[in-house]
C-alpha positions as CSV (number, residue, x, y, z in Angstrom):
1,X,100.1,119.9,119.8
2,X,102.9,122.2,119.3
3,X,106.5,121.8,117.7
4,X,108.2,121.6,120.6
5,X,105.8,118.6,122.3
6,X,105.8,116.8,119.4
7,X,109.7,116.6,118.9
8,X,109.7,115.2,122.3
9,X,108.0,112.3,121.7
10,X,109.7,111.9,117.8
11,X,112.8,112.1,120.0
12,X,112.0,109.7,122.6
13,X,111.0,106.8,120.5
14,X,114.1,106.4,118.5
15,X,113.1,107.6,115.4
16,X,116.7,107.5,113.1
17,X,116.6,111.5,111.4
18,X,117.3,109.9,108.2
19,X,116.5,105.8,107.6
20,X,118.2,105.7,104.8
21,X,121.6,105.3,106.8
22,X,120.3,102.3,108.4
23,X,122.0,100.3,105.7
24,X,118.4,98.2,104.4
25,X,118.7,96.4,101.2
26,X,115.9,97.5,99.1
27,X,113.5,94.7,97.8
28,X,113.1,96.6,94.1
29,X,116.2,97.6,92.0
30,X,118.7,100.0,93.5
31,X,117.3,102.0,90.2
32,X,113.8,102.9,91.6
33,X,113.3,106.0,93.3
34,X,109.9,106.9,93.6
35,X,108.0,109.8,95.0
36,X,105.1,109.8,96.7
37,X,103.6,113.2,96.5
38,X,101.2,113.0,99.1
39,X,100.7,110.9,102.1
40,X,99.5,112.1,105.8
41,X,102.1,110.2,108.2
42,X,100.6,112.3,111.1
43,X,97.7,110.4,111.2
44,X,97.2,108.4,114.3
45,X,97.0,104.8,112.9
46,X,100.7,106.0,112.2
47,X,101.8,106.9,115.6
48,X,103.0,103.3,116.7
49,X,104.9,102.2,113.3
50,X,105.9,105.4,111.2
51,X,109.4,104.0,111.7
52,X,108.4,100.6,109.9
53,X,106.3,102.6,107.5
54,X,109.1,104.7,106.2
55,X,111.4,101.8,106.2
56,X,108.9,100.0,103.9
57,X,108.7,102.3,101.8
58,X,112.4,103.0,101.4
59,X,113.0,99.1,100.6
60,X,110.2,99.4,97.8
61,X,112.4,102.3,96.5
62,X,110.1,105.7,97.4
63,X,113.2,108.3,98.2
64,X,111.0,111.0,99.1
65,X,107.5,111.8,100.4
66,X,105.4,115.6,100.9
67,X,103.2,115.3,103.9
68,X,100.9,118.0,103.6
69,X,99.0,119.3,106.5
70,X,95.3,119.7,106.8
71,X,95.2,122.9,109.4
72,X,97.7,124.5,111.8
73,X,98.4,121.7,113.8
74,X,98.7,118.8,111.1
75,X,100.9,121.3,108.8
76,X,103.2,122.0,112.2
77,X,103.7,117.9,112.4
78,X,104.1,117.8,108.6
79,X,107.2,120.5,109.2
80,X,109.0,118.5,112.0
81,X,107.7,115.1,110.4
82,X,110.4,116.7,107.1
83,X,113.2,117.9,109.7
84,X,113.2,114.2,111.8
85,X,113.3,112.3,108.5
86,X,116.0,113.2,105.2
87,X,113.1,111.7,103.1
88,X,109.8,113.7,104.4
89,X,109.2,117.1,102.8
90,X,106.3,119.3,104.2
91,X,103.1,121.6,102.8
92,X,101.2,123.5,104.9
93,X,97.6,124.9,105.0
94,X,93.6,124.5,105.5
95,X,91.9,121.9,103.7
96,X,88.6,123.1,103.2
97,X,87.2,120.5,105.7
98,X,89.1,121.7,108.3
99,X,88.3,125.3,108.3
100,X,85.5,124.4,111.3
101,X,81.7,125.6,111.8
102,X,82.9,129.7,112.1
103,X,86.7,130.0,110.7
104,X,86.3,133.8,110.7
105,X,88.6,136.2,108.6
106,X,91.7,134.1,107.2
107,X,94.8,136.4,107.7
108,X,95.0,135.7,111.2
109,X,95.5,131.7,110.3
110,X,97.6,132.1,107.5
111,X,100.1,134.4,109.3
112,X,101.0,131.1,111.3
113,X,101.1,129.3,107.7
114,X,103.2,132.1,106.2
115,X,105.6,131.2,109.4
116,X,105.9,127.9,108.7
117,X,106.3,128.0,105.0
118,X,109.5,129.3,105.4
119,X,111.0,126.4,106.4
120,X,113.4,125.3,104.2
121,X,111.8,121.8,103.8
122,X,108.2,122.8,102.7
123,X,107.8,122.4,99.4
124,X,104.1,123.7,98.9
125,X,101.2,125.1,100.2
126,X,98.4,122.6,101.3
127,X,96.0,120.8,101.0
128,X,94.2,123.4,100.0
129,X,90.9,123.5,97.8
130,X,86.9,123.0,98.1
131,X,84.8,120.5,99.2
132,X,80.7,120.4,98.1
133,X,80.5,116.7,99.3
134,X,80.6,117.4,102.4
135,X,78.7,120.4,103.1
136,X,80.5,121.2,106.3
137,X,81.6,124.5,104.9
138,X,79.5,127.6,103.1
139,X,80.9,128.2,99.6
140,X,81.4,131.4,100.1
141,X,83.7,130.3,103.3
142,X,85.7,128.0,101.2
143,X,86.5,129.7,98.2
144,X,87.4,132.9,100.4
145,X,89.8,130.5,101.9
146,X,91.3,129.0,99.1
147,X,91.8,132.6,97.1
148,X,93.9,133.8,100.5
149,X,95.8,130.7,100.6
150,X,96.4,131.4,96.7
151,X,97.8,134.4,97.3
152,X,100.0,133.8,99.9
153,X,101.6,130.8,97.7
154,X,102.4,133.7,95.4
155,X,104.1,136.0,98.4
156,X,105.9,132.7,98.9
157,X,106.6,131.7,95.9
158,X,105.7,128.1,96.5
159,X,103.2,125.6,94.6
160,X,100.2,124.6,95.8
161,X,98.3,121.3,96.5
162,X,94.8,121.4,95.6
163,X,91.9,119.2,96.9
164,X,88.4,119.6,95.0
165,X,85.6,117.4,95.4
166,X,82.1,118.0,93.8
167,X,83.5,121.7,93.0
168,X,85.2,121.6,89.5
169,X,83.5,124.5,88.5
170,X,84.2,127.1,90.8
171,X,87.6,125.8,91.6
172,X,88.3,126.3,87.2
173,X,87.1,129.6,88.0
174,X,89.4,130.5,91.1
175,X,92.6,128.9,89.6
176,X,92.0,131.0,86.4
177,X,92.2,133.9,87.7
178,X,95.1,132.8,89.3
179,X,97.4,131.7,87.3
180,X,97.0,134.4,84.3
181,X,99.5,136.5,86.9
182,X,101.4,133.8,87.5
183,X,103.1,132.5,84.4
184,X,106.5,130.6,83.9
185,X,106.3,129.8,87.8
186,X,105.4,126.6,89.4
187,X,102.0,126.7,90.0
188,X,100.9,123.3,91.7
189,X,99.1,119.7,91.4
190,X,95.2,118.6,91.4
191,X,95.4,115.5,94.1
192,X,94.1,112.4,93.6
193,X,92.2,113.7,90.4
194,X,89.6,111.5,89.5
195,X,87.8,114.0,87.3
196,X,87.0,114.2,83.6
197,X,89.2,114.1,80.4
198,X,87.8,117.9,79.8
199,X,88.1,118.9,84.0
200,X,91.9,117.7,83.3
201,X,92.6,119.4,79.9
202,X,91.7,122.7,81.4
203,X,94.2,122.3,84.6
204,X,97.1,121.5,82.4
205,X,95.9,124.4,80.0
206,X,96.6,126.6,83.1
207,X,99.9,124.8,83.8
208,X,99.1,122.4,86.7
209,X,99.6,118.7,87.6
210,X,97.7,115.7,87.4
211,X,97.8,113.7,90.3
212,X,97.0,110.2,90.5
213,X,96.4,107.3,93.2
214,X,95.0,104.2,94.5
215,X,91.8,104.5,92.4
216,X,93.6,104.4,89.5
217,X,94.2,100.7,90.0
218,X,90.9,99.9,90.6
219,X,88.5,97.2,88.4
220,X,86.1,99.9,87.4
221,X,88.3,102.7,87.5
222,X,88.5,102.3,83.0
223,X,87.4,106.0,82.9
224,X,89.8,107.6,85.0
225,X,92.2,104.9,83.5
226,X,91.5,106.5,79.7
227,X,92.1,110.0,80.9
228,X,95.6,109.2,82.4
229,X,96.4,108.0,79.3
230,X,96.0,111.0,77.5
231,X,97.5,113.6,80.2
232,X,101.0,114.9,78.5
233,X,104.0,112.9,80.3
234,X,105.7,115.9,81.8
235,X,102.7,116.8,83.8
236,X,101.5,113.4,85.7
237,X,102.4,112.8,89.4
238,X,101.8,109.8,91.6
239,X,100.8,109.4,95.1
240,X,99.2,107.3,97.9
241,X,97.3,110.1,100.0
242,X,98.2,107.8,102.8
243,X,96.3,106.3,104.7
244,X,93.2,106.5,102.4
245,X,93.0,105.2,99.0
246,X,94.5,102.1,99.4
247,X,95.8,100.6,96.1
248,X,95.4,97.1,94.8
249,X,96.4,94.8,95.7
250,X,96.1,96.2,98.9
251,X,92.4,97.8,99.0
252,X,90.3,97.3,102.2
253,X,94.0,97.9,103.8
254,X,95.9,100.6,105.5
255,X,97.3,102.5,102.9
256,X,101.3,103.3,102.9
257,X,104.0,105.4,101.0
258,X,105.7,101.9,99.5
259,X,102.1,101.6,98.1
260,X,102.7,104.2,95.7
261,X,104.5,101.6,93.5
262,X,101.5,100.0,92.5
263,X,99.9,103.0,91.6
264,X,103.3,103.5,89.3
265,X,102.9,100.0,87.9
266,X,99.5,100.9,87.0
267,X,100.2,104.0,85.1
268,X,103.2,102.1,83.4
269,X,100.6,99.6,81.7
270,X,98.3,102.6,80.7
271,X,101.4,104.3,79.1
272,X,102.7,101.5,77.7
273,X,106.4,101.6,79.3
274,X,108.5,100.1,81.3
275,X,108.4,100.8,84.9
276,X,111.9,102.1,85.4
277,X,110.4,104.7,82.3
278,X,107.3,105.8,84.6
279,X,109.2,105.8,87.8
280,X,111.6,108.2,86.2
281,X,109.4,110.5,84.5
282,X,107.0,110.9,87.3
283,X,110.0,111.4,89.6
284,X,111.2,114.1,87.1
285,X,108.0,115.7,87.5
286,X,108.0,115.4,91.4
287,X,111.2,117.0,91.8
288,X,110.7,120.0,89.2
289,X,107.3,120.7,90.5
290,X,108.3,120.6,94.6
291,X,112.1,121.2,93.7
292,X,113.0,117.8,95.6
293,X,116.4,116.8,96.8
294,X,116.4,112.7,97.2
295,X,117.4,110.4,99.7
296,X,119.9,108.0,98.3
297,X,120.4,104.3,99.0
């Protein structure tokens, strides 16, 4: 689906461009403004109540949200998904699960991706990344993909939102050489990290984010609980990566944006501050990182 269909039907169901005029009375303190910094609103079980989503989440105080896209299609929705709402922003790219059985040479592709990064409400370049889990995808594929999509964050100049399952190792490699020509920029987050205190020393070493979600509230989740605590304050983010990863109290459930508060309260306890203190430095973080302008109440 292109641009132009999909505006049609945003248009025709009476989705308000920014709910934040509607005039709701937010449920948390007129203090909170969270970011989530990853949640896929294009996804069908969205399609019917996006409008109710958005609205929950503004009432639990979430002023802005990066919808990244997964391919050409989901990062074209992401774009007009950020130019229907004031408090969607956009990334766009291939995650590596989307490249398909016989992607072929990238620059074709990312041509389309250059095009839409230059809309003044993306924010990054993503999901982007590699994926051994899976096995859908040669290595070689993926890791040609992610070095293209690399470079064209730096013709950019935007951030990048990495996904990495099952491939610390050669995704180390890949955003070494990176980053050692990109220093003093913004270079970009690890989502949903749920690696090692060692896996997350070397990202920040390079100068990226640490992004956490749902699973960080989970029972058994101590591990990843114990690296969190150790990750330097000025380079944690929060997110929901909507609508998977379901938080608790919620887990089983559809995840959400307004969700993204738990995952907040959670990382309050493990740094052992209030939650107004986490809301605002991860917030801080969201906004340097993606360069964020916020909806306000």
């Amino acid at each position: 689906m292109r641009l132009s269909r999909l505006a049609s039907r945003l248009q025709g169901s009476n989705n308000p461009a920014c709910l934040h005029n509607r005039g709701d009375s937010p449920t948390v303190s007129d203090s909170i403004q969270l970011v989530d910094t990853h949640c896929h609103l294009y996804q069908p079980v969205f399609e019917h109540t996006l409008e109710e989503v958005i609205g929950r989440a503004f009432e639990r105080g979430v002023r802005a949200m990066v919808v990244p896209g997964l391919d050409l299609e989901t990062s074209e929705k992401a774009v007009l998904l950020a130019e229907t709402y004031d408090s969607i922003f956009a990334a766009v790219g291939f995650h590596p699960n989307s490249l398909g059985p016989d992607p072929g040479d990238p620059s074709k592709a990312l041509r389309a991706i250059k095009g839409l990064s230059q809309h003044p409400k993306v924010v990054a370049i993503g999901e982007i990344g590699l994926d051994y889990y899976r096995d859908r995808i040669p290595p070689a594929v993926q890791k040609q993909w992610l070095s293209a999509q690399l470079i064209l964050a730096s013709e950019v100049g935007l951030p990048v939102i990495l996904h990495n399952r099952n491939s610390t190792h050669d995704m180390l490699h890949a955003l070494a050489l990176w980053a050692r020509d990109e220093s003093g920029k913004r270079l970009g987050v690890l989502h949903s990290f749920e690696g090692s205190q060692d896996d997350a020393e070397a990202l920040i070493r390079l100068g990226f984010y640490i992004g956490f979600s749902g699973p960080l509230t989970y029972k058994k989740a101590d591990e990843l609980r114990s690296v969190a605590a150790k990750i330097p304050s000025d380079r944690i983010l929060i997110e929901t990566d909507s609508p998977f990863l379901t938080p608790e109290p919620h887990r089983g459930k559809r995840n959400e944006p307004g969700y993204v508060l738990h995952v907040c309260e959670q990382l309050a306890l493990i740094l052992q501050m209030s939650l107004q203190d986490a809301v605002r430095l991860t917030t801080d973080n969201a906004i340097h990182l993606f360069q964020l302008q916020l909806a306000q109440s």
